[in-house]
Residue, then its C-alpha position, 0 to 999 in steps of 0.5 A: x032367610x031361607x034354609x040352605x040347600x043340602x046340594x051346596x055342601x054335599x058330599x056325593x059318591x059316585x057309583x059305577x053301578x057295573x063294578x060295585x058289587x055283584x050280588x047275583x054272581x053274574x060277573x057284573x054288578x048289580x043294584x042288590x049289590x050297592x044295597x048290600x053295601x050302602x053300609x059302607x057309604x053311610x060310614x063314610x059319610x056320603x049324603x047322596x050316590x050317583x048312579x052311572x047309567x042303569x036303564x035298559x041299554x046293550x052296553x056298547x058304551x055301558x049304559x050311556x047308549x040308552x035303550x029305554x029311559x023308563x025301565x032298569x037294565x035286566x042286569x042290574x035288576x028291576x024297577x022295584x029292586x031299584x024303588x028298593x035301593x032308593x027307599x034303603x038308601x033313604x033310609x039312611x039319610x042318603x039321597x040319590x041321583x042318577x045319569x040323565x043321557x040326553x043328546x043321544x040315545x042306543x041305536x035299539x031305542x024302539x024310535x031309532x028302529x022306528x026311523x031306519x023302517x020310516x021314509x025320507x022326511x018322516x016325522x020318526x026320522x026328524x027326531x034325530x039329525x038324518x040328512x042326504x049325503x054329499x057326492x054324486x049319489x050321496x056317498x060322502x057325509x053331510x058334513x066334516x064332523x068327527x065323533x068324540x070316540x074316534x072316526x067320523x059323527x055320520x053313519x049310512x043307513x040302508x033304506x027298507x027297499x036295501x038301497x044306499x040311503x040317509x046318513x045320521x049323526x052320532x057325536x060319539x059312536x055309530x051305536x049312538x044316533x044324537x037326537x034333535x032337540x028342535x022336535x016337539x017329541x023329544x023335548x016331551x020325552x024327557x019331561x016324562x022322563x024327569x018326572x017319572x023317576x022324580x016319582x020314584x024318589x031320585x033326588x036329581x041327576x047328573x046331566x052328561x054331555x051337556x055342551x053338544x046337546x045344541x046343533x046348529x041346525x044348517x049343520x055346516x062343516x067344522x073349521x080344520x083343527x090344529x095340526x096335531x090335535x088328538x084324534x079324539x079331541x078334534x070334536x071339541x073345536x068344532x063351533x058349531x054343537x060344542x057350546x051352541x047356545x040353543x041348548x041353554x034353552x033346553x036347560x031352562x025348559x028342565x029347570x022350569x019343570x023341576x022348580x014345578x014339581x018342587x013346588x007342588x011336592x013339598x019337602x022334595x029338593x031336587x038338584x042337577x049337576x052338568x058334566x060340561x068340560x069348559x077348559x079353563x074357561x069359568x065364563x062358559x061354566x057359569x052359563x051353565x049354572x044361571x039360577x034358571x038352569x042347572x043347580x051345579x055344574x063340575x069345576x073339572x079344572x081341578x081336576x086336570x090341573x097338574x101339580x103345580x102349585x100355581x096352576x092348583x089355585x088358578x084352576x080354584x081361583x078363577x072358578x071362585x072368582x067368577x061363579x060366588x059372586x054370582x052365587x052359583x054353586x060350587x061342585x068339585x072331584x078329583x075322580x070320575x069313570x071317564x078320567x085316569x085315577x088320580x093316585x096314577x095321575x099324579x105319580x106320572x113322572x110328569x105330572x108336574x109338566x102343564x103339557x101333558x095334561x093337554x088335550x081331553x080329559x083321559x090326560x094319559x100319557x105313556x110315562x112312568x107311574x110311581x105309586x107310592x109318589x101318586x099315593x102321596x100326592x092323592x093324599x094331600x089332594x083330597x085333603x085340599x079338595x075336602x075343604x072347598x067350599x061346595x059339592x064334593x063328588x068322589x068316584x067309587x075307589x078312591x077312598x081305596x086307594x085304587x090306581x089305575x089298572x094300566x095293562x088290561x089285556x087288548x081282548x078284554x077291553x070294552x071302552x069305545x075309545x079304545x075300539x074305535x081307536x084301534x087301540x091307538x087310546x087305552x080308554x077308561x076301562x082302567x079306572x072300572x075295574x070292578x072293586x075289591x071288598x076282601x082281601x082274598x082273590x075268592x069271588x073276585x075279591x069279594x065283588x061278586x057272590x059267584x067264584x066268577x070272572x068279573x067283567x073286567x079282570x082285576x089285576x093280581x093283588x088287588x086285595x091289597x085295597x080292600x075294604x078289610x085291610x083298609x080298616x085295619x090301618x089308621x094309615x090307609x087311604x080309608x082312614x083318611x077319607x073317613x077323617x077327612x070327610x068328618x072334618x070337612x062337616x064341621x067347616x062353616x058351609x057359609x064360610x067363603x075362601x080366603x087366600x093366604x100369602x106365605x112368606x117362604x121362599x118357595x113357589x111349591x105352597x099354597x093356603x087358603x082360610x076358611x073361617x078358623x080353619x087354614x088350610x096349607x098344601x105343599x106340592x114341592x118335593x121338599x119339606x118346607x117350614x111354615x112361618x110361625x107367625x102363621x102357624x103359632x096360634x093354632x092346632x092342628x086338625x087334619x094330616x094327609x100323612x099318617x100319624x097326625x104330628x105337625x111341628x111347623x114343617x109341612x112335608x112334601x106332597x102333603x096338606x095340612x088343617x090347622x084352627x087358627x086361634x085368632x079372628x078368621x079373615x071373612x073376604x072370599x077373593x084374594x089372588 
């Protein structure tokens, strides 16, 4: 039997390398400053980091406009502070990824400078979509398409002569051109792109925006969307870029070149993990996850699932269901850089109501946000969350406690969304605002080197979340990832997920076995008392509330690991 792969049942954190630390007191985080903090990450337990984008890029979007794929953002540091990161964190037993952006590049990569200086038809244009407009001189765009980030997918250039001229595609912002993955130069870039930084250690890499990657190539015009459909999520019903199959062959090609390089490299075990939003839709998540394209793709249900009990397991369930018999991997998070913090999410006065989690995947929405509720409730999820079986990835912060900063000023705002909005989205810079490390507000809270502005501004009280008080406290929410993410170690990574039927008259509580250990969430706003023919034969291992004491009463918004004492159900499916 072959050894199990560590990407099955890791535990990676993800770094938003702009607001980590600031070692060289510029306001803006660095790559020194995540090597003067690994310490922090290999006390919680972490196996690997993801960084968010760091190569060279003007930051409309923050390093999703790459401007260089094979060079690191002067801001951040140089390609031998990065060797040393990776060789530091290696050190330590950390692995690390990065954020491969592969349908679009910033509109200052030297091919898209190269195109606007080329003609019509030119083999530096066909790299990207550019097309003739529509109308009489060709004033109106190719087609009907809508960008991600508000506004149309097209932009007009004006030739070299000063004339009127083509249009290109750009799924998100105009400082995004999308590249053409039909042409032979740009399937070859990213192999040297894979394997240059494969070269430099990274262990493997979260793949964004993998379900608009594929075009149809006739570009044709989107069917309308229905009457009320969010501004910036109309995109996501046009058939033909969102899940266009052609992009699978892509993956495949990717996956043929790293299971070479694998090969050729003993010892290297590489990974990819796609960011493809499938919307309760498991069946499209598993193509994503065929065993000759990516290693993992997230199960984001659960992460915009609301709280309700009944829509929690569904969004675990079906994923389940449909990708362990197949034996695809399993990669779940409460968090990411693109979605509200879950301590604000889930103490939304209604975040118990299935509406307001529709639409993308910000799930903001103007209702009140009680913290202490929000607390409460991330507590018991990450306790639920931990004992899956598969990947967990948590976003830098949470472990904090971090609530979404909600009333950053319109003029320091940064996020696309909201610029390309006009304000009428928030967007998501409230959940990068660069952290707290100490307690006193000096040096930004300790983020920066520098008594310095921060590039985002961190609300009054932000020390409340550091990282000293919160080591302070057996009750804080790092306390309780620390045990929780320990916990989570000892499980049987081959140990599958069995439902358990609770007898209680409540629809509010969920369990699952995993092995000798059962798992108990209540989501109600009551206390409910267990049956003790489930609860009589064990002892309890982990409390999402502070204190540890289980009597056989599981508070509300709470969850509960016990070992059960008796043999341990061994079927994976029980809905």
């Amino acid at each position: 039997m072959s050894e199990r792969e560590w990407w099955r049942d890791a535990i990676v954190y993800q770094l938003y390398v702009r607001s980590f630390g600031d070692a060289n007191g510029d306001g803006a985080g660095d790559l020194e400053g995540i090597i003067l903090r690994l310490d922090h990450l290999g006390e919680l337990g972490v196996d690997a980091v993801w960084l968010t984008p760091c190569y060279p890029s003007p930051q409309h979007d923050h390093g999703y406009d790459v401007a260089d794929y094979f060079d690191i953002e002067p801001v951040y540091g140089t390609l031998d502070t990065f060797d040393h990161l990776v060789a530091a964190a290696h050190d330590r037993g950390i692995r690390v990824l990065m954020d491969v952006v592969p349908n679009h590049c910033s509109d200052q990569h030297e091919w898209f400078q190269a195109a606007l200086r080329a003609p019509k038809g030119s083999r530096e244009r066909d790299r990207f979509w550019f097309r003739n407009g529509r109308g009489v001189d060709g004033g109106l765009p190719p087609n009907n398409w809508r960008a991600v980030f508000g506004g149309p997918a097209w932009s007009r250039v004006t030739e070299p002569d000063g004339s009127p001229g083509q249009w290109y595609l750009h799924t998100f912002t105009p400082w995004q051109p999308d590249f053409n993955w039909h042409h032979p130069d740009v399937v070859d870039h990213f192999d040297r792109m894979l394997t240059f930084w494969f070269d430099r250690g990274v262990d493997g890499f979260r793949v964004d925006a993998v379900t608009v990657v594929g075009k149809h190539s006739d570009l044709p015009d989107a069917p309308p969307s229905e009457e009320g459909t969010p501004e910036t999520d109309v995109w996501a019903h046009n058939p033909y870029t969102v899940f266009w199959p052609s992009a699978h062959d892509h993956w495949r090609h990717w996956r043929a070149l790293i299971d070479e390089y694998e090969r050729t490299h003993p010892g290297r075990q590489l990974v990819t993990v796609s960011e493809a939003y499938t919307a309760k839709r498991p069946d499209l998540l598993l193509r994503y996850v065929q065993p000759d394209q990516f290693h993992q793709s997230f199960c984001f249900d659960l992460m915009l699932s609301p709280w309700v009990a009944a829509m929690i397991r569904e969004a675990v369930a079906s994923v389940i269901d449909v990708l362990v018999p197949a034996g695809a991997a399993l990669a779940w998070t409460l968090n990411n850089h693109d979605t509200q913090r879950s301590i604000t999410r889930y103490g939304r006065a209604d975040a118990a109501t299935p509406a307001s989690w529709t639409g993308n995947n910000l799930v903001y929405t103007d209702a009140p946000v009680d913290l202490e509720v929000g607390t409460r409730r991330a507590r018991a999820m990450i306790a639920f969350a931990a004992a899956l079986p598969g990947t967990l990835y948590l976003y830098q912060g949470e472990e904090l406690g971090l609530p979404e900063v909600l009333d950053i000023p319109d003029e320091r705002r940064e996020d696309p969304i909201f610029l390309r909005t006009q304000g009428r989205e928030i967007g998501r810079d409230g959940c990068r605002v660069p952290l707290p490390w100490t307690s006193s507000p000096a040096h930004a809270y300790g983020f920066s080197s520098a008594d310095v502005e921060p590039w985002l501004p961190q609300p009054e009280g932000w020390g409340r979340y550091a990282i000293g008080p919160e080591h302070d406290s057996e009750a804080s929410m790092l306390a309780l990832y620390q045990r929780t993410l320990r916990m989570r170690k000892q499980l049987d990574p081959e140990a599958l997920l069995e439902w358990v039927p609770l007898d209680v008259d409540v629809d509010d509580v969920i369990a699952f076995r995993r092995g000798h250990v059962l798992v108990i969430l209540n989501v109600g706003s009551a206390p409910v008392v267990l049956p003790a023919d489930l609860v009589g034969d064990t002892e309890t291992l982990l409390t999402s509330w502070a204190g540890g004491r289980f009597d056989g009463t599981l508070y509300a918004d709470a969850c509960v690991w016990l070992r059960t004492l008796s043999p341990p159900l061994v079927q994976h499916r029980s809905r």
